[in-house]
Each structure stands twice: as structure tokens, then as C-alpha cells.
C-alpha positions, -999 to +999 in steps of 0.1 A: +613-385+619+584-366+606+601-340+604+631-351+582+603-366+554+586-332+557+618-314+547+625-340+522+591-335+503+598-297+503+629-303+489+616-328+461+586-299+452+617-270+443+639-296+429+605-307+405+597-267+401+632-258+393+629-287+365+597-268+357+609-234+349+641-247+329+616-265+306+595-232+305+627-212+297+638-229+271+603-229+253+599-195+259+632-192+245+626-209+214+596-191+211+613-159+214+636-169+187+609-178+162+589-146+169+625-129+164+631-150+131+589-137+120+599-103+126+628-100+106+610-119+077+582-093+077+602-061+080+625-079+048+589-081+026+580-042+043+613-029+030+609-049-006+626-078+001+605-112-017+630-134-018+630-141+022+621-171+037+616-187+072+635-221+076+618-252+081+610-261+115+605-294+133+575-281+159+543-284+137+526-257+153+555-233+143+561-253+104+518-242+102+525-204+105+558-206+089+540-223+056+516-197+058+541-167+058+563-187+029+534-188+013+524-154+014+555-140+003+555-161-028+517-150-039+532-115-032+563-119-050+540-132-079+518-103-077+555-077-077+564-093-107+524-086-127+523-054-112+563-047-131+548-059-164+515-038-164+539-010-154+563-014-179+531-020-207+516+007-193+553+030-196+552+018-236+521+025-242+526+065-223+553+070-247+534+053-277+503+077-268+531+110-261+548+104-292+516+102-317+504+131-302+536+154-305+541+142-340+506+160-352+507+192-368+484+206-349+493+220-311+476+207-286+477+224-248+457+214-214+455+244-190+436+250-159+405+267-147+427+299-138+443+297-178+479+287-166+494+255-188+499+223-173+507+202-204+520+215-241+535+195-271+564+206-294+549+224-319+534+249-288+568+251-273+576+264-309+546+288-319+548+302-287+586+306-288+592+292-251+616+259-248+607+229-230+593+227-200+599+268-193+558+270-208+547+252-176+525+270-155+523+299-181+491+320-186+479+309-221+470+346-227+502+357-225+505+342-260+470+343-275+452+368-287+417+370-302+401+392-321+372+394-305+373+404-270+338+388-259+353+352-260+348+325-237+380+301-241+364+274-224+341+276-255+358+277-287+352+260-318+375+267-349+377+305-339+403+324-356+435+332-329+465+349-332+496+339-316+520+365-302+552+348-311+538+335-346+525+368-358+526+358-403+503+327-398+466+318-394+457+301-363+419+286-351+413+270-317+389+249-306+384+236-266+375+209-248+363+202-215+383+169-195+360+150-179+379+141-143+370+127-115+385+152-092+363+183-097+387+205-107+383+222-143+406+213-170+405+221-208+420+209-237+431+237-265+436+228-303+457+251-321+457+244-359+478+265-382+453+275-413+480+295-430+483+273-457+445+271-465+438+303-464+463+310-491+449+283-514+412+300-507+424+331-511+444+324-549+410+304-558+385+328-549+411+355-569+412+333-601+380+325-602+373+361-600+394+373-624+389+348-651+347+356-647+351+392-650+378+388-681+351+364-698+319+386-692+336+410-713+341+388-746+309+370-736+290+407-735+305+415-765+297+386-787+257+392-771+259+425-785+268+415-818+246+387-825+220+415-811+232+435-840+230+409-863+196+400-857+183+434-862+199+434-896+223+464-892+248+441-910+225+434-937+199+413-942+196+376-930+179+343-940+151+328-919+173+299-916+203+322-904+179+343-879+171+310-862+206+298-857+217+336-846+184+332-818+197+302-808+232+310-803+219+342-785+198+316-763+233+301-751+251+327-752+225+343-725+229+311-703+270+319-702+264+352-693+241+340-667+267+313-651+298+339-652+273+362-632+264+336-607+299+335-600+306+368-601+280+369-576+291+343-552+324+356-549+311+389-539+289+373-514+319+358-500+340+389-498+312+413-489+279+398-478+251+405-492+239+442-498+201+446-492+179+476-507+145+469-492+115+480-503+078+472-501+064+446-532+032+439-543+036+400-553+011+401-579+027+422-603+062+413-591+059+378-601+034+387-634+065+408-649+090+379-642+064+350-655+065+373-684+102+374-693+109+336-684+072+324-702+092+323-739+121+308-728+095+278-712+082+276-745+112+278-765+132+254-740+106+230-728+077+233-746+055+246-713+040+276-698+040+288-664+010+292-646+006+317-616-032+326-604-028+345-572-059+345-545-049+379-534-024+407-538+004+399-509+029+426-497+069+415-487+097+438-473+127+424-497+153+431-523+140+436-559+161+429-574+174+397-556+143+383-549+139+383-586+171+368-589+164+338-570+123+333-583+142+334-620+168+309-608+141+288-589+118+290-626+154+287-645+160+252-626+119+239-632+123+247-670+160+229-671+141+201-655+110+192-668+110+165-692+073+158-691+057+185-709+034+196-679+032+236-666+052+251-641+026+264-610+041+293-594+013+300-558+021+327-536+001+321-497+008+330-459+016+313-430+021+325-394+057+350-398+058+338-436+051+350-471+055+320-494+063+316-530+063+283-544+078+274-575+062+238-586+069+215-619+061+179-630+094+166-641+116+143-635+126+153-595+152+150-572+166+118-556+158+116-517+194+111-510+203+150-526+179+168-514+203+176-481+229+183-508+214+211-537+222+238-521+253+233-511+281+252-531+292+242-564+267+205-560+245+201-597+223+183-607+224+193-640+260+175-644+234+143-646+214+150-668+242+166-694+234+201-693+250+234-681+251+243-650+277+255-618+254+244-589+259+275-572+227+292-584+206+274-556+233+279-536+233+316-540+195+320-539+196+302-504+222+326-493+198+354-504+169+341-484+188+338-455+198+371-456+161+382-456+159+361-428+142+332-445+148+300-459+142+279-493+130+245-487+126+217-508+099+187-517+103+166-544+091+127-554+109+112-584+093+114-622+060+128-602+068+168-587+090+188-571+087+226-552+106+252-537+090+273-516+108+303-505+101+320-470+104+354-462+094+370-431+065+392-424 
């Protein structure tokens, strides 16, 4: 009897155990499916799919993870559609950016630390006579050549180039350094065809040229005449007609004086400036020129010029075109002073420098133009109604510098005003 409930309870345990692992089976198995169903839902979003979904479920353990995974493929399906829009603004504003910059005259190139082009526009292409994307990887050099052979193209800066292919025009370059975050050297190279320019400079310069020397001749002339005139080898003259013969003389020495200036400045340009240097005592340097310009102070502006040296200075220099620019400097402080005080002219030494100072009383320069006299063609006589080019500062600074010295300039409105030339020791 024992026995036969012994055998009974075993059979009960594996009929409960086999009810057991059916139950666990089919979990498992619906486990198995969901983890199948996850799968597939995460290799559609790795392969691009976003509009994948898991189905509801009825477990709530399973609906928590499949919200969450719903969920994430929405916020990324969101993100997909901001990251197409910045992509697509990003595309217009590449081709906005590409086509500005290949509509500019000017060629524009970006090569690499070994010279060879990674990026050209157009109007490269076309200097350079190569189509298209055929310039790629290039040596710039192949194309280019400077005149000077000591360049550094990593550091140009309007330097006049020559392009192979392009041979009849005028080129300058300039270069620029990209500032990357991968180490590796790039440049940018600006080509700009000058042609144009230069022509117009060229034709100005050559009229202006021209039309001085064809005016000094008449002008020359008519100073010889009047010269005649008022030594009476056309007869004899009234008082009243010598004084309107010595004023007309006056003027017509001030036109020869402009057409020279720009005879002169045009020669600078072409030619430089020519020095003959020799040694000067300043004393009777500057004595001789006070002496020539002292009636024309009078006669003009009703002063004299003052000049009481300490001690007889020596300079290396160009007579002649140091006596240019003092006369100029003198010319300008007699045009200039309006209040009947003296032009001081001092001469003095500091350390590498001779200076001589040229000083009147008058009515002064404006702060905001003293950066500006001696550029070319700037006057300040236009102001004040009276002749003048502006280039005769202009020209005496360029003397100066070729000495190796400077003019400077101090001046305080309607109280005084100096220019004090520099020359070295």
C-alpha cells in the first residue's frame, strides 16, 4: 500500500514539472520572439530605416522597453530630418559662397605646402590655360613666374607675376596663410590682373609729361621777354609799366616753378632720384639761399627770414636738391604766413642727424592733414585760393628719403608751424 502512494506522488511531481517546463517554454518562447521582433527594429534604424515600429504589447514589462525604443526612434527620426535641413542650408549657402567667389575678377588659388593646387576658380582655369578640374594637383610654378628669383611665395604682397599662359598682361599676387586645425600648411594665392591700370598710369604719367615740357617752352620764352622788356632793349618804360612787367615776371616765375615740380616728379617716378654728393658747409649754403628767397618774403608777405647759426655744420648731400627742397620748404612759409611775423630758419644736431628747421608764425596746418601734406598731388594752398600742385612737399620728402632722411612736421593753428628736415651724419 505504501508503496502504490509512493509511486503515485512520483508520478504527481513529473506530471506538476512537465506542467512546469511547458509554462517555461512558452515564456521563453515569447521572449524569444520579442527579442527577435527588437532585433529586427534596431538593425531597420542601423540601416536608415525611421519609420519602424514595435507593436504594442499586452505584458507591461515588454510595452516599458518597447515605449522606450518607439520613443527613441522618433527623437531620432526628428533629429534625421534637422540634420537634412542644416545640410541642405549648409549646400545653398556652399554654392552661394562658390559662386561669389568665381564671379570676382580677380583669381583666387589655394595650394599646399609642396606648391601643388588643391582648389582654383574660373578665371585661373583661364589665365593659366588648363580646363576644369585638369589644374588639380598642378605645381603653381609651372604657370608663374616672378621676376625676382629670391621670392618667398608664402610671402607675397602685391608683387608683380607673370603668368606663362597670359604672357601681354600685368599680374600682382599676394598670399595668405589658412589657419586650420590640422597642421598641415595651406595658402591662399590672389592673382589680380593690373593690365588695365598700368595703361591708364602709363598714358597719365606721358601726358602729363608731355604737356609740362611743351608749356616750359612758351612759359621760358615769355620770362625771357618780359626780362628784355624790363631792361629796356625795347625802349624805354614807365614806372607804372616796370611794376606791372615785375609783377607779371613774379608769376610767371611761380609757373615755371610748378611745370618743373612736375617735370620733376615724373622723372622721379621713371628714374629715381640721381644723387651728386658732396660735402656743404650749412652756413653759407643756407646764407646764399636766405639771400635769393629774402626779396620775394618782402615782396610777397611783407617779412624777412631770419637764420643765426651757432656753428658752421657739415652734411654729405645733393646741392642742388637740398636747395631745392629748403627753397620749397621757405616757398610754402612765405605762401603761408598771414601774420606779418619772420620766418626762423636754425640749423642743430642730434645723435645720426643734421637738422634744418624751417619755422613761420602763420596761419598753420589743421591736425587732421598733417598725415596728409606730403602725399602726392594733396595742397593746401587749394584753401586758401592760391597756386599750388601739392607735389612740391611731396617731392622734397622724396628727396630726403633718398638721402636717407626724413621731413617731419609740427604745426598748432594761427600760432606756428616747422619742418625740420633730417639728414644723416
Amino acid at each position: 500500500m505504501l508503496w502504490y502512494f509512493l509511486n503515485f506522488g512520483i508520478l504527481i511531481v513529473f506530471l506538476m514539472l512537465f506542467l512546469i517546463t511547458r509554462q517555461t517554454n512558452r515564456r521563453w518562447s515569447k521572449i524569444n520572439d520579442y527579442l527577435g521582433t527588437v532585433t529586427q527594429t534596431v538593425n531597420s534604424i542601423r540601416y536608415g530605416n525611421l519609420s519602424t515600429k514595435i507593436e504594442k504589447l499586452e505584458h507591461p514589462t515588454y510595452q516599458n522597453v518597447t515605449d522606450s525604443i518607439n520613443r527613441m526612434v522618433e527623437t531620432l527620426n526628428d533629429r534625421e530630418k534637422m540634420i537634412i535641413e542644416y545640410q541642405a542650408e549648409l549646400m545653398r549657402q556652399n554654392k552661394l559662397l562658390e559662386s561669389v567667389i568665381n564671379s570676382l575678377s580677380d583669381g583666387i588659388l589655394i595650394i599646399n605646402e609642396q606648391k601643388h593646387i588643391l582648389r582654383a576658380t574660373p578665371q585661373i582655369s583661364e589665365w593659366f590655360g588648363v580646363k576644369g578640374h585638369d589644374i588639380i594637383g598642378k605645381n603653381v610654378l609651372d604657370f608663374l613666374q616672378f621676376p625676382d628669383e629670391n621670392f618667398n611665395i608664402q610671402r607675397l604682397n602685391n608683387k608683380d607675376v607673370f603668368i606663362k599662359h597670359t604672357p601681354t598682361n600685368n599680374f600682382v599676387i599676394s598670399s595668405i596663410r589658412l589657419s586650420l586645425d590640422d597642421n598641415k600648411k595651406r595658402y591662399v594665392l590672389i592673382i589680380k590682373d593690373v593690365t588695365t591700370e598700368r595703361e591708364i598710369e602709363t598714358l597719365k604719367e606721358d601726358f602729363v609729361a608731355t604737356l609740362t615740357h611743351d608749356l616750359k617752352v612758351p612759359i621760358v620764352a615769355e620770362a625771357n621777354i618780359l626780362e628784355f622788356l624790363l631792361e629796356g632793349k625795347f625802349g624805354e618804360i614807365t614806372e607804372k609799366q616796370k611794376v606791372a612787367l615785375q609783377n607779371m615776371k613774379s608769376s610767371n616765375k611761380e609757373l615755371i616753378e610748378l611745370v618743373q615740380i612736375v617735370l620733376e616728379t615724373y622723372k622721379i617716378k621713371e628714374k629715381g632720384i640721381k644723387l651728386l654728393k658732396e660735402n656743404i658747409k650749412l652756413n653759407g649754403f643756407i646764407n646764399k639761399i636766405v639771400n635769393d628767397t629774402t626779396p620775394i618774403a618782402a615782396m610777397q608777405a611783407g617779412v624777412k627770414i631770419n637764420f643765426n647759426p651757432s656753428r658752421d655744420i657739415k652734411v654729405t648731400a645733393d646741392a642742388m636738391q637740398l636747395e631745392r627742397v629748403i627753397k620749397n620748404l621757405i616757398n610754402n612759409a612765405i605762401a603761408h604766413s598771414n601774420t606779418k611775423k619772420d620766418i626762423d630758419i636754425k640749423t642743430g644736431e642730434i645723435p645720426g642727424f643734421i637738422t634744418i628747421s624751417v619755422i613761420d608764425y602763420g596761419q598753420g596746418i589743421p591736425q587732421n592733414e598733417l598725415s596728409l601734406i606730403f602725399n602726392k598731388y594733396y595742397s593746401a594752398a587749394k584753401k586758401f585760393r592760391k597756386i599750388g600742385t601739392g607735389l612740391g612737399l611731396y617731392l622734397s620728402q622724396q628727396i630726403i628719403r633718398s638721402h636717407g632722411g626724413e621731413i617731419i612736421v609740427e604745426s598748432e593753428e594761427n600760432v606756428r608751424t616747422e619742418f625740420c628736415i633730417k639728414i644723416p651724419t
